[in-house]
C-alpha positions in Angstrom: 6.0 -12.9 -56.4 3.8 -10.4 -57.8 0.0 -11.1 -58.4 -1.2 -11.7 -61.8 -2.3 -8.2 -63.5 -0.2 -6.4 -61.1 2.4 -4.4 -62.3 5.8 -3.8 -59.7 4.3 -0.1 -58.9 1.0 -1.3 -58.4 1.9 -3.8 -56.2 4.0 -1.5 -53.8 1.5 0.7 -53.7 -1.1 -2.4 -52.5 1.7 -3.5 -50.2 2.2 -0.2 -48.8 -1.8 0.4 -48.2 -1.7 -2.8 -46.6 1.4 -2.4 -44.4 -0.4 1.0 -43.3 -4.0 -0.7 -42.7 -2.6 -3.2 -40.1 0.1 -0.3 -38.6 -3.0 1.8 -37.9 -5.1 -1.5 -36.7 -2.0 -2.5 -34.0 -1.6 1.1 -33.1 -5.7 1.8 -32.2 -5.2 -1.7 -30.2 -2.6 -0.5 -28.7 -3.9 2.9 -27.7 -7.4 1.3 -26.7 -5.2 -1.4 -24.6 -3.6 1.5 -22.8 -6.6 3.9 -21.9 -8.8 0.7 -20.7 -5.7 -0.3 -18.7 -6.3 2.0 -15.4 -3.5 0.3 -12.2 -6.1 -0.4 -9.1 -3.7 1.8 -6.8 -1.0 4.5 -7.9 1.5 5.4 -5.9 1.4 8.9 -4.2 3.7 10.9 -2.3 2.0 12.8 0.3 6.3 13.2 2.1 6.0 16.3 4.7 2.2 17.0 4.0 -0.5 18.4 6.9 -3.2 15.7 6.6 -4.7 15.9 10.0 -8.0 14.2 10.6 -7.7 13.5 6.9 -10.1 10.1 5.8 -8.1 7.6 4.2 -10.6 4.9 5.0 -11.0 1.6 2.9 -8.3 2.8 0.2 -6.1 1.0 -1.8 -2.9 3.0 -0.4 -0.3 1.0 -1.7 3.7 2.2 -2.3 2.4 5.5 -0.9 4.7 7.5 1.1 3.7 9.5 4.0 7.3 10.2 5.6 7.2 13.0 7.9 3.7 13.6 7.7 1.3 15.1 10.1 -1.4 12.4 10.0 -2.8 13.0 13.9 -5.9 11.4 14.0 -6.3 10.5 10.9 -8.8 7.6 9.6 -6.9 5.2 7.5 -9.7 2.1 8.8 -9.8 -1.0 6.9 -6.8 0.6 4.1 -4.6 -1.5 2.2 -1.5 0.3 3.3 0.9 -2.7 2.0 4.7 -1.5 1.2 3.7 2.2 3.0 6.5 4.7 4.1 5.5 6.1 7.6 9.2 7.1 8.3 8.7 9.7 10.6 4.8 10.4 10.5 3.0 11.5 13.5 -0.3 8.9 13.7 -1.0 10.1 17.3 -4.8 9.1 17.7 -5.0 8.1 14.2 -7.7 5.0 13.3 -6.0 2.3 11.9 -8.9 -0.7 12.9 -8.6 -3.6 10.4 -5.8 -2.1 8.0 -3.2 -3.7 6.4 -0.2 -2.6 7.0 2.1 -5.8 6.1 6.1 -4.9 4.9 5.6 -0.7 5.9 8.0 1.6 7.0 6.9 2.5 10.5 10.6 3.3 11.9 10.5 6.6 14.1 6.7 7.0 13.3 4.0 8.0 16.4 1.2 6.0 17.0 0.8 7.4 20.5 -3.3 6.2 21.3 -3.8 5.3 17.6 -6.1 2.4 16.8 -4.8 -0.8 15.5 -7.0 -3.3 16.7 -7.5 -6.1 14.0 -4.3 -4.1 11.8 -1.9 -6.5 10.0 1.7 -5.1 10.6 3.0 -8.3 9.2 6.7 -7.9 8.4 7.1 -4.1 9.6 9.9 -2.5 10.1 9.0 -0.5 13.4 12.1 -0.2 15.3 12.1 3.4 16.6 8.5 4.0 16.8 6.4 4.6 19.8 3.4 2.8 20.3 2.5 4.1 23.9 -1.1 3.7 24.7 -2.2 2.3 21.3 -5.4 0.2 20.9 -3.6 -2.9 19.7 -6.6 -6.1 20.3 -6.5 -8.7 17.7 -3.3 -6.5 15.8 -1.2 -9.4 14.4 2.7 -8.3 15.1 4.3 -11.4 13.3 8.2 -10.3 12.2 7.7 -6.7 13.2 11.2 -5.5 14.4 10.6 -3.8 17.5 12.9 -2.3 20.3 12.7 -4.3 23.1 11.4 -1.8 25.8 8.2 -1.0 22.9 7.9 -4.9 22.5 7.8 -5.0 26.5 5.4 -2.2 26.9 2.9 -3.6 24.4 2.6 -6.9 25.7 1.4 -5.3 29.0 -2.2 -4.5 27.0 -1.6 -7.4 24.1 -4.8 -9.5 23.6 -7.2 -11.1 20.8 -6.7 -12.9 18.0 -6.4 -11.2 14.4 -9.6 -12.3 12.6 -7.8 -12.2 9.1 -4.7 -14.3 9.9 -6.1 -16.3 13.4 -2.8 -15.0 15.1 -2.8 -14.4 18.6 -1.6 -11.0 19.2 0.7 -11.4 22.3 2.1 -15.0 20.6 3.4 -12.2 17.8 4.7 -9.9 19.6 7.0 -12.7 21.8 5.2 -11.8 24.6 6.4 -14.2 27.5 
């Protein structure tokens, strides 16, 4: 139905001003929705890079990769490293004190003297990596797939209890 003291032109016209008003209006919504809408962490791939002594400390890291890198003593300390790819990284020395590293990719990775006291490994696959002399004191290792000789060699040092789950480190690991 047309509106009284419209003619059929008239009206489209109107219609078309109006249709155009409330595009415009859901588009600048939509636009202002989008550049106020920033993720808290975005994914990274830092694959093969040189990041030695490189500080990393309290960063959301999250769904990063870092396969293959050279992170030697780097300071990733209280990081939320959640879903991380360390395929293949070289950690030796690196500072991993209070970091969450729950469901990572640690598998042929070196954390040869690196410092995971209070870490969260929670759910880390870890089966080829080398943990020899690693600070590992309140580091909860619940359903951490470890080879058997690594699992053995770290229950020789395990002790403390994580202070953000209240797991006993060597009850984790299996340690008998």
């Amino acid at each position: 139905m047309i509106p009284e003291g419209l003619n059929w032109i008239q009206w489209q016209h109107c219609w078309r001003r109006v249709c155009t008003w409330l595009g415009s209006l859901l588009l600048a919504l939509t636009l202002a929705w989008g550049w106020l809408y920033i993720p808290s962490a975005v994914a990274v791939d830092y694959n093969r890079e040189f990041l030695v002594s490189a500080d990393f400390s309290g960063k959301d890291l999250t769904d990063n990769s870092f396969t293959k890198a050279n992170l030697r003593g780097a300071n990733f300390s209280a990081s939320n490293l959640r879903g991380v790819s360390f395929f293949g990284a070289n950690l030796e020395g690196a500072n991993l004190e209070g970091a969450d590293l729950s469901s990572t990719t640690l598998d042929s990775a070196r954390f040869v003297n690196a410092n995971l006291k209070n870490a969260v490994l929670e759910g880390a696959f870890a089966f080829n990596t080398k943990f020899n002399g690693a600070e590992i004191e309140g580091a909860d290792f619940t359903e951490v797939l470890l080879r058997e000789d690594m699992q053995e060699l770290l229950c020789e040092t395990a002790k403390g209890v994580n202070p953000t789950t209240g797991r006993a480190t060597r009850e984790t690991l299996g340690c008998f």
